[in-house]
Backbone bond lengths (Angstrom), bond angles and torsions (degrees), N, CA, C in turn:
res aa  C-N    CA-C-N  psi(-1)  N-CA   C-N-CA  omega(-1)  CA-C   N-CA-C  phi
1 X - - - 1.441 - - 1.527 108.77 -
2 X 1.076 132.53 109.86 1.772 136.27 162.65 1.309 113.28 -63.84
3 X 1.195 108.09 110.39 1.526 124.36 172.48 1.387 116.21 -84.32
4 X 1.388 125.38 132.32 1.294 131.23 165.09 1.544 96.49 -49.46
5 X 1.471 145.35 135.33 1.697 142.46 122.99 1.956 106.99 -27.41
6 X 1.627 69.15 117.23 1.965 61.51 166.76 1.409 117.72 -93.54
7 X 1.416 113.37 26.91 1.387 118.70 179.15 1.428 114.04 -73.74
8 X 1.493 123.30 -27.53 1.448 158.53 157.14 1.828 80.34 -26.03
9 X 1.365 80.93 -100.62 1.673 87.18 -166.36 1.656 126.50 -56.36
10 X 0.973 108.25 -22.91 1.587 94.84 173.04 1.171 104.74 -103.91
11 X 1.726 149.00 58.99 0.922 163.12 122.07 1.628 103.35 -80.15
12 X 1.168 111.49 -44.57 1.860 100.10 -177.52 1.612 110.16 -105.71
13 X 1.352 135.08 11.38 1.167 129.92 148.07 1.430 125.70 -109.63
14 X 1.403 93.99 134.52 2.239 106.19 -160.61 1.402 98.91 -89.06
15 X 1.016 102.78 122.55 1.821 124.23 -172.09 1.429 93.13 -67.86
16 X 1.813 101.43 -60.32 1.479 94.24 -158.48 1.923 122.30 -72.53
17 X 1.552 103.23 -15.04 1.320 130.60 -163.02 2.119 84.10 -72.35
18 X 1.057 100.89 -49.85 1.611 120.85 -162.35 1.695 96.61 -64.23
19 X 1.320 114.93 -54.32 1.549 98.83 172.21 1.223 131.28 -71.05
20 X 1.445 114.68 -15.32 1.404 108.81 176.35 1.765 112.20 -80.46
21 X 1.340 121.32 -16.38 1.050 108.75 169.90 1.882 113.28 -80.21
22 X 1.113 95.91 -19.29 1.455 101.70 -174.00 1.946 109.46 -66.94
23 X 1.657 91.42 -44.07 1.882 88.33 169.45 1.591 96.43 -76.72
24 X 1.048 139.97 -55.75 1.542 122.28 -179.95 1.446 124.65 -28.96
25 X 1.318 111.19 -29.76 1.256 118.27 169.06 1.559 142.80 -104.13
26 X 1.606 96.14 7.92 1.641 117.63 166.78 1.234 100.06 75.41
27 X 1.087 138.84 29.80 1.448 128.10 156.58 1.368 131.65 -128.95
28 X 1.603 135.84 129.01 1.380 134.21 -139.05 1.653 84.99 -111.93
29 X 1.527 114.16 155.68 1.071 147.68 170.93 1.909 97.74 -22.38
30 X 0.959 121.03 -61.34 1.980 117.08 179.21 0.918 98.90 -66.51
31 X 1.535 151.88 -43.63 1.733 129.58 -171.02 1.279 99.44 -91.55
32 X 1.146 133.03 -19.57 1.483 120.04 168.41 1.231 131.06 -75.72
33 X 1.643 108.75 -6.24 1.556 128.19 -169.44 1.833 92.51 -100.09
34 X 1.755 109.84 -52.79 1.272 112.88 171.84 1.096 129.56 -49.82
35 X 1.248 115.55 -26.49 1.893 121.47 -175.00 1.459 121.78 -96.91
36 X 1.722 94.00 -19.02 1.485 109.88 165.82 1.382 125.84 -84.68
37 X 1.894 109.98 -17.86 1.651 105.93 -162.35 1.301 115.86 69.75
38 X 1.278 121.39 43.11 1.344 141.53 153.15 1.580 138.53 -112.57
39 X 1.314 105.24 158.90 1.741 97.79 147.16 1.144 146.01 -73.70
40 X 1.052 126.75 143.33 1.822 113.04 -165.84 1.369 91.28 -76.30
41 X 1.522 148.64 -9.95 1.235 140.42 -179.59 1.542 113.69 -74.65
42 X 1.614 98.88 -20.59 1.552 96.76 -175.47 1.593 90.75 -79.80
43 X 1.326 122.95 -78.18 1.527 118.75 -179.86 1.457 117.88 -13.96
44 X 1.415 114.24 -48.19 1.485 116.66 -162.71 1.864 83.16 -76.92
45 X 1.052 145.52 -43.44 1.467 116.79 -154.62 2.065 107.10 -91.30
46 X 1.240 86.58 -7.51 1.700 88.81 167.74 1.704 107.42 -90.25
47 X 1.451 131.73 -18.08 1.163 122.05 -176.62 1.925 95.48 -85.85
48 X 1.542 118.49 -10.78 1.446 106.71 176.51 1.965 123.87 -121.83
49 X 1.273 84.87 19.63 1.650 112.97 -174.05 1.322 92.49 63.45
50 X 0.911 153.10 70.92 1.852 157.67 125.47 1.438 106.49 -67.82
51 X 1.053 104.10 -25.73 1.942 107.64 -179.82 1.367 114.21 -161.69
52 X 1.213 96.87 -172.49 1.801 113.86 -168.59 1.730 109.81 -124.24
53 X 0.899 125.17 134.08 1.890 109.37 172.00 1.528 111.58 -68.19
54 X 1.064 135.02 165.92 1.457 123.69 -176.25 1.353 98.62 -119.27
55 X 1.286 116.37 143.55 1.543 123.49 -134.57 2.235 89.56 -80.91
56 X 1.190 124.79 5.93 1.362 110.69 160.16 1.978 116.37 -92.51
57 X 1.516 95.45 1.43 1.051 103.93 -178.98 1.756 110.45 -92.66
58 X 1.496 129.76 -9.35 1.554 124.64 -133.04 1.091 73.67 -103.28
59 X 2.013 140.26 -70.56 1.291 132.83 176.14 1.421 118.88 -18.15
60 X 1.562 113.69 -43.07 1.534 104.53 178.60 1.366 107.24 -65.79
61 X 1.404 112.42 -52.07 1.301 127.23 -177.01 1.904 111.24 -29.82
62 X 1.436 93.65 -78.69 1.544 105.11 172.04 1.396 126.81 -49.53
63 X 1.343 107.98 -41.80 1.928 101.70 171.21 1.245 98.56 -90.98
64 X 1.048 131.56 65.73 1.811 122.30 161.88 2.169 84.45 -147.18
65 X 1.446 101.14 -70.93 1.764 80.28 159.47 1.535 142.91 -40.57
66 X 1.846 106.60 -29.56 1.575 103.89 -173.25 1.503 95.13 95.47
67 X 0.838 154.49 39.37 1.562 160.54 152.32 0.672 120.23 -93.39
68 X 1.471 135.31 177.39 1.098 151.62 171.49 1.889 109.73 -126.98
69 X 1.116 129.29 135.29 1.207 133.58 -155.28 1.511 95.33 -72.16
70 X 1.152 133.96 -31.38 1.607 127.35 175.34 1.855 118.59 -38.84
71 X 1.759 77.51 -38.96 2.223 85.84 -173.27 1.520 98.20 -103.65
72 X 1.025 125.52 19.95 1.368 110.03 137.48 1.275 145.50 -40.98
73 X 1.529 135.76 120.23 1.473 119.35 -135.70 1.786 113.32 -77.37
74 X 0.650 137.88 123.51 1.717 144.85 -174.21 1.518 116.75 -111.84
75 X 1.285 110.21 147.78 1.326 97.75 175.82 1.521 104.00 -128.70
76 X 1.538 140.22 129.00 1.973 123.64 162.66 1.142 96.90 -30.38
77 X 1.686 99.58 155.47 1.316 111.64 -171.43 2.462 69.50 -160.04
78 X 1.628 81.25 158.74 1.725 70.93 171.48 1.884 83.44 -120.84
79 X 1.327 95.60 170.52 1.536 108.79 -178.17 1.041 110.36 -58.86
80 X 1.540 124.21 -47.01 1.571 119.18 -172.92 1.671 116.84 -60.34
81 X 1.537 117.73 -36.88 1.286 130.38 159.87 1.717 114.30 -24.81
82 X 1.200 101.44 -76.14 1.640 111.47 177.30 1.596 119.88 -61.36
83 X 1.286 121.53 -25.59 1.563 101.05 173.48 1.584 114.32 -105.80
């Protein structure tokens, strides 16, 4: 099976940018895992760049913060970086 690298994606999503909205918004790693239909293991490795959310996951992500998927945290990345 050929796996995408998830180096791809967690090169353009900001771990640290991503938790600070997450305490901005009063909710710790288990209610954010609960409200999403997750594991708190997935949360915990996106709050330390261990991973990436997978983009059917970010909608949960964003309506459980009150966001809108636009301010979802991002970081530049240049093209050559990602392939």
């Amino acid at each position: 099976m050929n796996k995408q690298p998830t180096q791809t994606r967690e090169s353009i999503f900001a771990c640290a940018a991503f938790a600070d909205i997450m305490k901005q918004s009063g909710l710790n790693q288990i209610q954010l895992a609960t409200i999403c239909g997750l594991e708190r293991k997935a949360v915990m490795r996106w709050i330390h760049g261990g991973a990436c959310p997978r983009l059917d996951d970010v909608a949960k992500i964003c309506a459980a913060l009150g966001m809108d998927e636009i301010r979802l945290p991002l970081k530049e990345v240049k093209h050559e970086d990602i392939l």
